[in-house]
C-alpha positions, 0 to 999 in steps of 0.5 A: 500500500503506498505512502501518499495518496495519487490523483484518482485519474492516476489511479484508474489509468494504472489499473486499466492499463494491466487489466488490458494485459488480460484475456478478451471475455467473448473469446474466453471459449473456457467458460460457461459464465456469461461475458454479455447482456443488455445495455438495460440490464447493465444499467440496472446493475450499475443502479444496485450496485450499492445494495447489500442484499442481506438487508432484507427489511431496508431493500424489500423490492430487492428481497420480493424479486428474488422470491419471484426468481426463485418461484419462475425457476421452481416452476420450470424444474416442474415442483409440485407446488399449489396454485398460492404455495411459495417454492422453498430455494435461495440465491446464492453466490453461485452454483458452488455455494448451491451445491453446499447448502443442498449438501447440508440439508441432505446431510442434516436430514439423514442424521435426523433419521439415522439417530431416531433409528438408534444408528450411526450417523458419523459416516455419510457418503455421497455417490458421483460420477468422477466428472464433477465439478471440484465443488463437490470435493470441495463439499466432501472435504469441508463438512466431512463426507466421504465421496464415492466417485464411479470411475469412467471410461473411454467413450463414456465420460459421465456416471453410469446409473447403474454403477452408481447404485450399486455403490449406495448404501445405507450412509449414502445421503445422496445421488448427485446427477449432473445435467451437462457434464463440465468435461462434455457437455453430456446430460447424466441419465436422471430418469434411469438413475430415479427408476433404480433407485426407486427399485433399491429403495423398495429393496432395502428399506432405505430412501436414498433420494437424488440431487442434480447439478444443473449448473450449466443445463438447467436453463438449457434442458427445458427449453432444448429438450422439454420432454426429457425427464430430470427434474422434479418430475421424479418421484426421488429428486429432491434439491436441484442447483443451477447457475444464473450466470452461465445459461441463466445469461448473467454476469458472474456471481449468482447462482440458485438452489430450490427443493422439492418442497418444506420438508426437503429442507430441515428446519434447523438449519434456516437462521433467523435475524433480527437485528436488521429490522424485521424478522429474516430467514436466512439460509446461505454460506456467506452473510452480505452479498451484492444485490444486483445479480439477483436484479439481472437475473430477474431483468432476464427472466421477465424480458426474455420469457420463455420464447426469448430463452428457448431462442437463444438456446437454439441459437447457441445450439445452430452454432454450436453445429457449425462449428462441430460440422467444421472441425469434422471436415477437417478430419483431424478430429475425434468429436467427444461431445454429444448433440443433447446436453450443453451446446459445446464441442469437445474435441481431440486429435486424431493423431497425438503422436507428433504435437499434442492438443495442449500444443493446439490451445496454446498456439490458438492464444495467438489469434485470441482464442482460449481454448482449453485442453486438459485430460479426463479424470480417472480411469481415462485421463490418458484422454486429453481433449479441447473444448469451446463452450457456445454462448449466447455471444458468441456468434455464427460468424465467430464460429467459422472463423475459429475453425479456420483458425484452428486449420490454420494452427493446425498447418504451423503445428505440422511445419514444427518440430514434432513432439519426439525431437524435442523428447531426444533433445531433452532425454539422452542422445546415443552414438556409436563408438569406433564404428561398431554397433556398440551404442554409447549413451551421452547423458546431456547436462541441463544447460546443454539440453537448453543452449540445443534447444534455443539454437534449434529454435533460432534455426526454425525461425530463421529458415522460416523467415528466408521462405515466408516473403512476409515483410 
């Protein structure tokens, strides 16, 4: 912290300058998190920016239009709710704090049980698929739960519903679903899974129930796929978390978490404040948080309804086509993601043996583009893919141009050095020794490995100058 004070112009111009240094938000194809809305909606937000939410008495509009959010959002996930009932979720700061609150009730609620049956209560579990997000680990570690991940496989990256219930047992407070999986985009079956353990259930005596993650679907199946059901539909699916800020088309920091209904969520856990003003219920992780992302949210709702969401999920889908359409023609690809789930497209190389897909995304940054790669989890991380999440702004006209320059990436990657060179120039080089076939190994010292490697580089880029005719 310095010693005096600056000119606030100073101020603003030292840190608009670094911040130019960071990545483009639209071409950010890593995120699910909405980078655009309407100049109304940004308004709105500059308007309410200075709301503590939490202050529920001195800002009630504020609270009555996230009980709206909440009630739009209960109905669309199909609750089972009265005509005049009110829907039982909260706002939250996003989908990883939804995810611990339902945890929590789920919790709460099989220690309740457990200990008017004179049971053990010490050891809860969770089943998941081992391609959840890190917030369920995260929900595992901080309030002790154990989490059995059913591990994937090659060409099937999201839980098996079958694996999944067999792993259940009498500690397991839930099922966690997860409705576009963050590794693919693929919807997890919830309707097998629901009809499973429906049938366990009835063997056992237990009632496992379900959550679903629809952070990044839930905004997208019912308008996409309304027939398909996940939701409150099934008898045994209790809580469902989704993210406002990704298909809920606004800016980071909300997300929204609703249960079937009252009994879903155990009383003790719902505070009640006064020190504010009036009696509040709470029920959050954090305490203050901003107002205006539960306003965007609700700006979003009421404008677009549900044609204006249904079409920019269709709109997002048509691209997301275009551009799966236009990497296959390139036939360098394998396509891993699914036409039903998220519109995005995960590909990887057909042929890894010469430059990796860690290579594409990084020669991508170039023209702009990032573009992720990383490996699947357990027992299929020798699987490294690259995934472009399709957002509202992101274009029919953006798409074809990233395939181009994926070709473009593509064609430099085929004129460098391939990944084995650079394996012998790093590792050791072999020789023979008086013109026999006797092979002597020279272990190289790091700074020779370095000063080849420069050299080489140099040679590269010198050769490709003398060619390119660029001025």
């Amino acid at each position: 912290m310095p010693e005096n004070s600056i000119p606030k112009e100073a101020a603003y111009q030292i840190i608009n300058d670094e911040l130019m240094l960071d990545g483009n938000p639209r071409l950010n194809l890593a995120s699910f998190v909405t980078t655009w809305m309407e100049p109304e909606c940004d308004k709105l937000i500059m308007a309410s920016i200075n709301k503590n939410y939490v202050d529920m008495d001195e800002y009630p509009v504020t609270t009555e239009l996230q009980n709206r959010c909440v009630n739009m959002i209960a109905h669309l996930f199909n609750a089972p709710l009265g005509e005049t009932e009110t829907a039982v979720g909260v706002g939250t700061v996003g989908s990883s704090e939804a995810i611990m609150l339902a945890g929590l009730a789920f919790k709460r609620k099989w220690q309740n049980k457990r200990k008017a049956e004179g049971k053990p209560f010490d050891k809860p579990n969770i089943v998941t698929g081992a391609n959840v997000q890190v917030c369920w680990e995260k929900f595992a570690r901080y309030f002790e739960v154990e989490l059995k991940e059913v591990k994937l496989s090659e060409g099937y990256y999201v839980m098996d519903p079958e694996k999944a219930v067999e792993m259940v047992d009498e500690n397991t407070i839930c099922v966690a679903a997860i409705l576009g999986s963050t590794l693919n985009g693929e919807f997890e079956d919830v309707k097998l899974l629901n009809d499973l353990l429906v049938q366990k259930n009835k063997e056992t005596g237990w009632d496992t129930p379900i959550h679903v993650d629809a952070a990044s679907g839930g905004f997208i199946a019912p308008f996409l796929y309304p027939e398909l059901e996940w939701d409150f539909r099934l008898p045994l699916v209790k809580s469902i978390n989704v993210s406002g800020h990704k298909y809920g088309l606004v800016y980071a920091g909300i997300g929204w978490v609703v249960w079937r209904n009252k009994e879903d969520l155990p009383d003790e856990l719902i505070f009640h404040i006064n020190y504010l003003g009036a009696d509040q219920p709470t029920f959050t992780l954090n305490f203050s948080k901003g107002s205006s992302q539960v306003i965007a949210q609700y700006y979003q709702l009421i404008r677009l309804g549900h044609e204006g969401y249904r079409n920019v999920m269709e709109n997002c889908r048509e691209n997301m086509i275009v551009l799966r359409e236009g990497l296959e023609k390139t036939e360098r690809f394998n396509i891993v993601s699914k036409d039903v789930g998220v519109p995005l497209v995960a590909f990887s190389l057909k042929d890894n043996s010469s430059h990796t897909e860690f290579e594409v995304s990084d020669m991508l940054r170039r023209y702009g583009w990032i573009v992720p790669a990383y490996t699947m989890p357990p027992n299929a991380q020798h699987i490294t893919v690259l995934r472009v999440v399709i957002r509202e702004d992101f274009s029919r006209t953006l798409a074809e141009r990233l395939v181009i320059d994926i070709v473009k990436v593509m064609h430099e990657l085929d004129e460098l050095p391939s990944r084995m060179i650079h394996k012998i120039s790093l590792g050791e080089e072999k020789s023979e020794a008086n013109g026999d076939n006797l092979m002597v190994t020279v272990k190289k010292s790091d700074m020779e490995k370095q000063r080849e490697i420069i050299n080489g580089w140099k040679k590269f880029v010198s050769d490709r100058k003398k060619t390119s005719g660029i001025c």
